[in-house]
N, C-alpha and C positions, 0 to 999 in steps of 0.2 A: 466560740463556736457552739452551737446548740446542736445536742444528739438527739436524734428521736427514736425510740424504740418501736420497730417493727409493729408490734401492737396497740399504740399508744390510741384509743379514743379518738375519733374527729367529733369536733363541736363545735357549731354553728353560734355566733350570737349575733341580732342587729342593734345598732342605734335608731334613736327615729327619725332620718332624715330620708330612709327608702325602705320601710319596712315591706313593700309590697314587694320589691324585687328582692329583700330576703327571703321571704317567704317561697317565691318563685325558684330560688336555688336550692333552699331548701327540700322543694318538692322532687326538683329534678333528681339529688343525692338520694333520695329518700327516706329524709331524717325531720325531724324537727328542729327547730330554733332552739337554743340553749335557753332557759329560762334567766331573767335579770329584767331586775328592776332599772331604767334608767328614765330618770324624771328629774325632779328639781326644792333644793330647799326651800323654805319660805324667802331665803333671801334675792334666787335666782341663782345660784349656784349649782352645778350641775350634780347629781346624787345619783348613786351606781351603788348594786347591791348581785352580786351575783347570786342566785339559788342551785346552782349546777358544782357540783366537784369537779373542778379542771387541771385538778393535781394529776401529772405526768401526761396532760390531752394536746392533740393537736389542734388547737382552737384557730378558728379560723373569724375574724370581726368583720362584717359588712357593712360599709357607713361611706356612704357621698357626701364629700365635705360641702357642699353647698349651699344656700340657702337656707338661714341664715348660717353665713359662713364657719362664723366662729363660736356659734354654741355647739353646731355639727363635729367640729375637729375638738374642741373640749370635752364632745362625750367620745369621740374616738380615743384618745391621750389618755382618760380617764377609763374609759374599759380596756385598754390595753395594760394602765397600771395596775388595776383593781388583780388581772390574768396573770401578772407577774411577780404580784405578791402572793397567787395564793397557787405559784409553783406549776403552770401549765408546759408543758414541756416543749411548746413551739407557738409563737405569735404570730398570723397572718394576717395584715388587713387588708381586707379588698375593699378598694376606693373607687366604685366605678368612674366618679368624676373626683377630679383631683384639684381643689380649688386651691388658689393662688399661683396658679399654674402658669397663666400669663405675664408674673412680675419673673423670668428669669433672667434678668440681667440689667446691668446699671446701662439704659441709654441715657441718662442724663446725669449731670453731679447731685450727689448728696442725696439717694436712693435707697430703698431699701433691696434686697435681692431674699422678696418674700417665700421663692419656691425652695432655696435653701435654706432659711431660716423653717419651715413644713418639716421639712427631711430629716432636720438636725432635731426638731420635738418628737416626730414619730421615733424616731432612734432611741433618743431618749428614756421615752415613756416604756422601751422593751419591745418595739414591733423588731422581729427577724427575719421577716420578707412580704415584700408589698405588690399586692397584685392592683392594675389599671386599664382604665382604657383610652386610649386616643390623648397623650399627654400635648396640650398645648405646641410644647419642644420636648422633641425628643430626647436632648442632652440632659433635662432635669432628671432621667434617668443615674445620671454621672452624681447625683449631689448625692446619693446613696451610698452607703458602706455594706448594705444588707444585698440580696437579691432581689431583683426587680422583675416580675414576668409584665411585659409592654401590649397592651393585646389590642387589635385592632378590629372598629364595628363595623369595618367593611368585609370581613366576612360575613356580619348580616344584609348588612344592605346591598350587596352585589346578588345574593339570592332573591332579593327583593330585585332589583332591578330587570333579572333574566326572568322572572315573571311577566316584569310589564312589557316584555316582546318589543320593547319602542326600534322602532324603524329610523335608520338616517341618525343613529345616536350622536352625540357627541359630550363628554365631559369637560365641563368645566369647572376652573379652579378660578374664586373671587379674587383670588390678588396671588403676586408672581410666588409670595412664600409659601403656598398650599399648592403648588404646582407639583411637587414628588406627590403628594400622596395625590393626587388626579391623575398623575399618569399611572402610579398604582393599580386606578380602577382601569386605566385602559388597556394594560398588559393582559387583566381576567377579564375582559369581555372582548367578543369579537367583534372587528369591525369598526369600534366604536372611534372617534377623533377625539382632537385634546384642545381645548381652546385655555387660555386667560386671559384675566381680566386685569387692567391696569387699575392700581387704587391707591388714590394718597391718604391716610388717616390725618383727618385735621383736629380731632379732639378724641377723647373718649367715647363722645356721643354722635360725631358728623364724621362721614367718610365722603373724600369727591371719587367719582369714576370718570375714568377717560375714554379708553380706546379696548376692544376687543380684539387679541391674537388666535388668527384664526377665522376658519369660514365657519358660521353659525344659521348663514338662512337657510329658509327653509328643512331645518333640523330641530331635532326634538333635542333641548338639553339639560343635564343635570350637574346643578353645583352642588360641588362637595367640599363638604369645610369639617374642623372639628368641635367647633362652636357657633350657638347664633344667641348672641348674647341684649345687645339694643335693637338687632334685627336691622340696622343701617347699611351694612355692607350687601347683606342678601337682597333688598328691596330695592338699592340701588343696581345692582348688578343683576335681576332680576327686568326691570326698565330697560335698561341697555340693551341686554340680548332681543329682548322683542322689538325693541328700534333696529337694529341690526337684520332682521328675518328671521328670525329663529321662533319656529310653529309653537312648539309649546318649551316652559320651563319648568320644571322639579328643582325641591333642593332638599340636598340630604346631613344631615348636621348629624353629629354623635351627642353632643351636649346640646338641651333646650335648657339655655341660662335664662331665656325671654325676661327681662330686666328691665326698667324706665319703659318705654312707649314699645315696645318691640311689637306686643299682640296689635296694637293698630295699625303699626306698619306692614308685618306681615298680613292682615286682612284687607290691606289697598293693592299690596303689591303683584304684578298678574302673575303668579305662581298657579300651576295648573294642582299639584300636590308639595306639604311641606312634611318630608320624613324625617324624624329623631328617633333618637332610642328613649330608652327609660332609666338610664343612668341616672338621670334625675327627674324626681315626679312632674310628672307634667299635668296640672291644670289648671291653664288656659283652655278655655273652650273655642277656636279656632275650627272654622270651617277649612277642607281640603288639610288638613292633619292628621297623620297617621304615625303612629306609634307602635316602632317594633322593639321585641323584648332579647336582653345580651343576657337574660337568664341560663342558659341552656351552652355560653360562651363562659359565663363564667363560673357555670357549675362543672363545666368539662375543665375548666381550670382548677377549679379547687380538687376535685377528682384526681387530677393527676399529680398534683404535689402531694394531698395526702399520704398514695400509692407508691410516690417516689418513680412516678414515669416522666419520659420528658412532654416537657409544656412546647417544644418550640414549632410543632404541628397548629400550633393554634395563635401562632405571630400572623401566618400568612392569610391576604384576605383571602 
């Protein structure tokens, strides 16, 4: 168990796979980014050079494993080692997107179960508590031995939504397993319906849709998922609804994975607005895209574990 001393230093570092939402939390804190070299030997190997004393500090590491995956988590692993060799008195890494999140679990023989295999290298490498957001499954929390704070981007995007005043709402979830966190959003908005959508995955890259549960004409609606990664399931459930009645669509995703054709697809599909966060940088230049920022969620996160307040005001959307 790791003690921290009341006084101990907070200290900010990023990798580079979201420097601009470091920066952004860091503004919120009102600190700087830890200074540290992370770049690469001549061979490609990953190269970490701390310039900051993190002896007895509350450091805290900011790094979206994503894209590309595995030099992102190598410089994670690796500034987490670098902080534990040189005695920082508590390791945090904030992941806002937590990649390999979608292998948890063998559905077929002779798999790997790569969200566990994640957990067991963070561990490893000396991380002692791991802040995220919007995990795939929420049980990858369970592959953990350390503290997990779980934090959810629908308390941004519901601020966003009471904005757009839409009339006649209704919430939609792209298939029956995103159906808790849709009805989620319709506990905190008034009024608003719950529709889903039936979907079989036939590959990684094709999904079919079937049938809509639920009345959607003549209603304005928004899917909400926590990934749009080939952009197949939104485009097709996207189509549907407007076959169905339903005036206009939104869709709101916490991860912009946008991967293989996803940007073409989403610029076909009649999507009136497509909302992400900045979990992961986003550029794609997509018309009707709008990007809000969990800067401000997860600086009130890091804020309060520092402080030793509780985090769990900031689970709910």
């Amino acid at each position: 168990m790791t003690f921290l001393a009341q006084t101990a230093p907070m200290l900010l570092f990023s990798g580079n796979s979201n420097r601009h939402l470091a920066e952004q939390i860091a503004g919120y804190l009102g600190v700087q980014l830890g200074d540290c070299e992370v770049g690469r030997f001549p061979d490609g190997e990953v190269r970490i050079k701390l310039k900051a004393d993190v002896r007895g500090a509350d450091v805290f590491l900011i790094q979206s494993t994503c894209a590309p995956v595995n030099d992102h988590l190598m410089e994670l692993l690796i500034l987490a080692d670098a902080c534990r060799r040189a005695s920082a008195g508590r390791i945090t890494a904030v992941v806002p997107y937590f990649g390999y999140s979608r292998q948890d679990r063998k559905d077929e023989g002779r798999v790997p179960i790569s969200a566990k295999l994640t957990a067991n290298l963070l561990e490893a490498a000396g991380i002692d508590r791991l802040v995220t957001i919007d995990l795939h499954a929420a049980q990858i929390q369970g592959f953990f031995d350390i503290p997990v704070d779980h934090l959810f981007a629908s308390k941004v995007f519901i601020k966003y939504i009471k904005q757009l005043a839409l009339p006649d709402l209704v919430i939609a979830s792209p298939d029956v397993g995103g159906m808790k966190m849709a009805w989620g959003y319709v506990k905190r908005l008034d009024s608003a319906l719950l529709a889903v959508i039936e979907k079989r995955r036939l590959s990684g890259e094709d999904v079919e849709v079937g049938f809509v549960i639920g009345d959607v004409k003549d209603k304005n609606v928004v899917l909400v998922d926590d990934i749009i990664s080939t952009g197949g399931s939104v485009a097709k459930a996207a189509t549907l609804l407007r076959e169905k009645g339903a005036r206009k669509v939104f869709v709101m995703a916490s991860h912009a994975v946008f991967c293989g054709r996803a940007v073409e697809k989403l610029r076909d599909a009649p999507l009136s607005e497509i909302i992400v966060t900045d979990t992961i940088p986003v550029t794609s230049n997509i018309e009707r895209l709008r990007v809000l920022s969990v800067a401000e969620l997860l600086g009130e996160a890091v804020h309060r574990i520092h402080t030793n307040k509780s985090v769990s005001t900031l689970f709910q959307g």
